[in-house]
N, C-alpha and C positions, 0 to 999 in steps of 0.2 A: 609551113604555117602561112596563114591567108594575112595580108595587113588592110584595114581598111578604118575607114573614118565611121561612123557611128552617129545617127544625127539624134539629137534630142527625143524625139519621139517614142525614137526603137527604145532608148536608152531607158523614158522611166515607165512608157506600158511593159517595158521587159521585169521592171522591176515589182510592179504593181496584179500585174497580172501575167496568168498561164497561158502564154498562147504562142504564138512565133516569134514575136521579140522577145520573151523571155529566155526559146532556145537558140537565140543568137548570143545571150548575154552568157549564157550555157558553154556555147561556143568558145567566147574567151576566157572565160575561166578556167577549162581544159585545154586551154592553148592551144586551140584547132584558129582563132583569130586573134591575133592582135589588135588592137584600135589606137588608130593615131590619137592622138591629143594634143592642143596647145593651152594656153591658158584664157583663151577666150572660151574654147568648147566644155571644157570645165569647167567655166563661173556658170557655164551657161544649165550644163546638168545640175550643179548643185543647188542654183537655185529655184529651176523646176521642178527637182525631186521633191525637196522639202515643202513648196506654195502646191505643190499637188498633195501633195499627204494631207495639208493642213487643211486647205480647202474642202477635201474628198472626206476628212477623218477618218482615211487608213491606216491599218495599223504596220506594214509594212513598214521596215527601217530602212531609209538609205545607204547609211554610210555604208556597210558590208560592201556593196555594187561599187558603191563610189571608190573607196579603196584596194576593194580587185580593179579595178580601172588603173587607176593609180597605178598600179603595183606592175600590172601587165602590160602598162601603154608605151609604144614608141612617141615619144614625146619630140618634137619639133617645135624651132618657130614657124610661125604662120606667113607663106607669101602672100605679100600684098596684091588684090588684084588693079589692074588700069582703069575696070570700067566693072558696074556691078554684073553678076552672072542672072543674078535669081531675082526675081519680082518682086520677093523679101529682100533686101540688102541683108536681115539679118544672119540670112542664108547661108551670102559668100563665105562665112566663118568659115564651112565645111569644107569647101575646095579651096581654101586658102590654106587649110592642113594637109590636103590631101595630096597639093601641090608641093607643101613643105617636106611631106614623107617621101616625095616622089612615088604616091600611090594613085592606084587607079580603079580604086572602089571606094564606094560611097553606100551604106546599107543605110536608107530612107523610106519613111510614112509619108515623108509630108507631103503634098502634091507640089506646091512650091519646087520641090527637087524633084520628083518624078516625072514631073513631065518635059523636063530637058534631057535633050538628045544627046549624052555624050560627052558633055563639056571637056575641054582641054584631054582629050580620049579618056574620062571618068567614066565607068561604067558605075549608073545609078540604079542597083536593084532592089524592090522591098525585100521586107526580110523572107518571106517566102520564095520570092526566087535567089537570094542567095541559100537559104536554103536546100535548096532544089540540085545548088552547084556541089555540094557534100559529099565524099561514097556515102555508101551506105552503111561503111564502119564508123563512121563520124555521125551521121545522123542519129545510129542506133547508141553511140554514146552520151547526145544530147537528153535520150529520154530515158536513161539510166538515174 
């Protein structure tokens, strides 16, 4: 099994919509990933998911997602960083967990995180190229 941090983004287009963040979130729910979590990165989903819904008036529910998270997260505290990583400070949240799990993936939309090289050797791929990293027995479980 893969562990990796999970940024905002992936987290409620996966919820919201069909597309490759949804078979990321696929992914954890079959235990093909883990997703770190601290309790910053979860104030931070729950209160996207719902000001998205509300905003969009979708009918999609979160809590289901939020609770498989829950349920399947390797949970950490968050290490602090020295100096911020990301142009968003609100960023660092994500390599602050990732550092906590002592992991080294990050599955990200945002450009904020995409377009840094690597940090503290995180590899930051969208959900399509983590994607991409699957056999092909895992892939073809996503779309079962």
């Amino acid at each position: 099994m893969r562990i990796g941090v999970i940024d905002t983004g992936v987290f409620v287009a996966g919820i919201y919509w069909r597309n490759e963040p949804h078979k990321v979130l696929r992914a954890v729910a079959l235990g093909i990933l883990q997703p770190v979590l601290t309790e910053p990165v979860l104030d931070e989903y729950v209160r996207t998911a719902w000001r998205l819904r509300d905003q969009e008036g979708l009918n999609s529910e979160p809590t289901p997602w939020l609770e498989t998270f829950q349920t399947a997260a390797l949970w950490v505290a968050p290490v602090a960083l020295r100096e911020p990583v990301c142009r968003d400070r609100k960023d660092d949240k994500f390599f602050e967990a990732a550092l906590g799990a002592d992991c080294g993936l990050l599955v990200a939309r945002d450009q904020d995180l995409t377009l840094l090289e690597k940090p503290f050797a995180i590899s930051i791929l969208t959900p399509r190229a983590f994607l991409a990293t699957l056999s092909r027995t895992e892939r073809r479980q996503l779309t079962n």
